[in-house]
N, C-alpha and C positions, 0 to 999 in steps of 0.2 A: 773423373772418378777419383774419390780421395785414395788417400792408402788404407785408409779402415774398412773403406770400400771394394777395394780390392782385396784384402785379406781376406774378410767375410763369405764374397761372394764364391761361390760353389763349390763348398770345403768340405773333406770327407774325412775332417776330423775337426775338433778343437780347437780354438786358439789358444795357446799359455805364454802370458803378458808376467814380464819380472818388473818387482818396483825395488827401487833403490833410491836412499835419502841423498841428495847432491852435498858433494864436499866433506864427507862420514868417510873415511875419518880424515880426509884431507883434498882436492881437486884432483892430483896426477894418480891418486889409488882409484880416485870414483869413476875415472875417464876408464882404467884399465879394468873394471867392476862393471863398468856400461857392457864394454866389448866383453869379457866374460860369459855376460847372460845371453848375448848374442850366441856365443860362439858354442854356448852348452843347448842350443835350439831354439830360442823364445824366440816367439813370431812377433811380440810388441815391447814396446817398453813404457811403463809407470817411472815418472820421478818426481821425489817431495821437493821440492823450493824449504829450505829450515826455517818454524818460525817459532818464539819465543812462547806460543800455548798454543797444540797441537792438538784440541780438544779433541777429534774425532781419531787419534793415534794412540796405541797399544804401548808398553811401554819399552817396546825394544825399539819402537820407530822414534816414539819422542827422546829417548836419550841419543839414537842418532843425530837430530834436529840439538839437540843440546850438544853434541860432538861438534858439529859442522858451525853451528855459532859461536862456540868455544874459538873453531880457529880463524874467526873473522871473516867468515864465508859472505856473500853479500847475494843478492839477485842477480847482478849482476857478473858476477861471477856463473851462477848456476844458466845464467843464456851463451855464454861462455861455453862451459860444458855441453848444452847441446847442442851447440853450431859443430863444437868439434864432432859429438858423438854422427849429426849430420852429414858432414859431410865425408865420415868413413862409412855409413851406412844409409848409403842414399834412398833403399827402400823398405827401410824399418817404421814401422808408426811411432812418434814419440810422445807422448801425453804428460801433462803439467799436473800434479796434484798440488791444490796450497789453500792457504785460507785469504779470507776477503779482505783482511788489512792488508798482506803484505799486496795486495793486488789495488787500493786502493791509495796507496801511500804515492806512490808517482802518479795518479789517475788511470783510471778503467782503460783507458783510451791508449792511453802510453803503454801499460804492461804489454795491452792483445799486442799489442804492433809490434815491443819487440819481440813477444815471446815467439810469435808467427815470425818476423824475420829470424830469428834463431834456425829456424827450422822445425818448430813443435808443431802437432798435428792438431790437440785438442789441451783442453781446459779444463779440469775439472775443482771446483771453488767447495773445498767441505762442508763449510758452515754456510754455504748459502742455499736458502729453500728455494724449491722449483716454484713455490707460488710469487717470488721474486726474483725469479732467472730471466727474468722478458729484455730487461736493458742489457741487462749483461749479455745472455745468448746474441741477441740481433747484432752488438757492436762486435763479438767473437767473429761473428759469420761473418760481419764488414772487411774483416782481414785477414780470413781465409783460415781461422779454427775453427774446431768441431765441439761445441758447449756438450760437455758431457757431464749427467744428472743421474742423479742417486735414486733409486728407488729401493723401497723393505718390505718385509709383507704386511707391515701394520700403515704400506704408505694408502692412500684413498684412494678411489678409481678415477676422482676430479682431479686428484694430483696427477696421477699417471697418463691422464690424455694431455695432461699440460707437459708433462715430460718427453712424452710421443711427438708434441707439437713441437718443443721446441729443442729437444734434444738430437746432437747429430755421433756420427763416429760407433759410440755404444753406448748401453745404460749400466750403469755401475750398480751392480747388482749385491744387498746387502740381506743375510736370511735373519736375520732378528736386529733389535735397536742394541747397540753397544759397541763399541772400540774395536778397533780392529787388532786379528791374530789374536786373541782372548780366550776363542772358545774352540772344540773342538769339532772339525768337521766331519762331513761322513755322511751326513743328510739332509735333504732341506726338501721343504714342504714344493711341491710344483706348481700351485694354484698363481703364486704371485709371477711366476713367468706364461702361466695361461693369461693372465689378464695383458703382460704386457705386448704379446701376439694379436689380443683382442684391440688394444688402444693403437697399434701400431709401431711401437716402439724402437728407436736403435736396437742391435742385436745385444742381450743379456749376457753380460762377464762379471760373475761373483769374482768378490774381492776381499772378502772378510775368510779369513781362517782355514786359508789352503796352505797346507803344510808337508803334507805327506801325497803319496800318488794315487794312494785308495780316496782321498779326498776328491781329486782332479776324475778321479773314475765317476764318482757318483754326481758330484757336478755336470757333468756332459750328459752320465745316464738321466739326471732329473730334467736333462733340455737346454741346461746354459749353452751359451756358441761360445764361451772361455772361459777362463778362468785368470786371475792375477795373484800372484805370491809374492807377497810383500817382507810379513816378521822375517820370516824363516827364511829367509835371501838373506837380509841386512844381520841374522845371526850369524851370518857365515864369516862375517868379519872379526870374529873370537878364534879363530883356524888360523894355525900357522901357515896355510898360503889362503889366503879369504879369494884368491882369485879361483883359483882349484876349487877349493869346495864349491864356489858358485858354479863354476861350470856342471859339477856333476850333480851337485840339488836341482839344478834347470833340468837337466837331462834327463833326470828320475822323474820331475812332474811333470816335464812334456810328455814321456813315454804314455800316461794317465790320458793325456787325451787321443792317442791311437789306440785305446781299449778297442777289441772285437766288437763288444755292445754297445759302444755309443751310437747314437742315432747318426744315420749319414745324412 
């Protein structure tokens, strides 16, 4: 059983996943930033690999990624980062956000391998569509990540059994087409997570424009199994202890998924 799989399985509450860009604003703050969101609750962790045009990132994430390649950050560095983040948190999930160059620049083959020996749980490639995740997903699963795949509600219901099919860990869960942390949360329509119940899908964790705890309330109450907060993490680095405020932003949006009315 993976650890996505163990998280998920029989939970009588939410999951709340922190994402943090690697190397923002430097390796030894991001490592102490990893632990942080740890230590303020979060049950997973999101982290960006920086890449030079971060089309599907809001603009507090891409000047992060402009941060971290400012100070010479490399991929390698960021498997770096989560061998260590690994092996002080040997049973946290840790998931790869990046796009498909930086993943194809040493070969498909090379990344999965080291990202998995790193210690990373899953994979998720921005810019690449589920109608072309087939090579990609099968050689993830060859070494032991979990291809994690976007779904919105303007995605089709042939995308979304292909998602079902070949998505593992969870499905990244997006309520309109646009950049992430943009918009303001608080509602989202529940139809696109009816169909993905219907397709079969990995468990649904919105990822777009959780910010606040009424956000993470209404998420869970429309059916998500998590949630991921991304901008408003990586703002926290504007704070004169950016590790303190992480801690207590996590703490505030984890509490959002022990609402009374979330669905057990």
């Amino acid at each position: 059983m993976s650890r996505y799989d163990q998280l998920f399985a029989g939970r009588n509450e939410g999951v709340f996943g922190g994402f943090l860009m690697l190397g923002d604003p430097d390796l030894e703050t991001s490592a102490r930033l990893l632990d942080a969101i740890v230590e303020g609750g979060a049950d997973m962790i999101e982290v960006g690999i920086p890449f030079s045009d971060p089309v599907a990132d809001g603009p507090v994430i891409q000047a992060a990624a402009k941060r971290a390649l400012a100070q010479g950050v490399t991929v390698e560095d960021c498997f770096q980062l989560i061998a260590g983040f690994r092996r002080r948190h040997p049973h946290v999930p840790v998931g790869i956000l990046t796009y498909a160059n930086l993943v194809l620049s040493p070969g498909r083959q090379e990344f999965f391998r080291r990202a998995a020996q790193a210690g990373a749980d899953s994979l998720l490639v921005a810019d690449l569509p589920a109608r072309e995740a087939e090579p990609w997903a099968s050689e993830m699963v060859d070494v032991g990540l979990d291809p994690v795949l976007i779904a919105a509600a303007n995605t089709p219901k042939k995308t979304l059994r292909e998602i079902a099919r070949l998505g593992r860990g969870y499905t990244y869960v997006v309520t309109r087409v646009g950049i992430t942390g943009t918009h303001a949360a608080g509602s989202f329509d529940g139809r696109l997570l009816d169909d993905l119940r219907e397709v079969g899908a990995p468990p649904p964790v919105f990822g777009f424009g959780i910010s606040q705890p009424e956000h993470v309330v209404a998420a869970i109450q429309a059916g998500a199994a998590g949630v991921i907060s991304g901008s408003a993490i990586v703002a926290c680095l504007d704070q004169p202890d950016p590790a303190a405020a992480v801690r207590d932003l996590v703490a505030r949006l984890k509490s959002g998924t022990r609402n009374d009315s979330a669905p057990s």
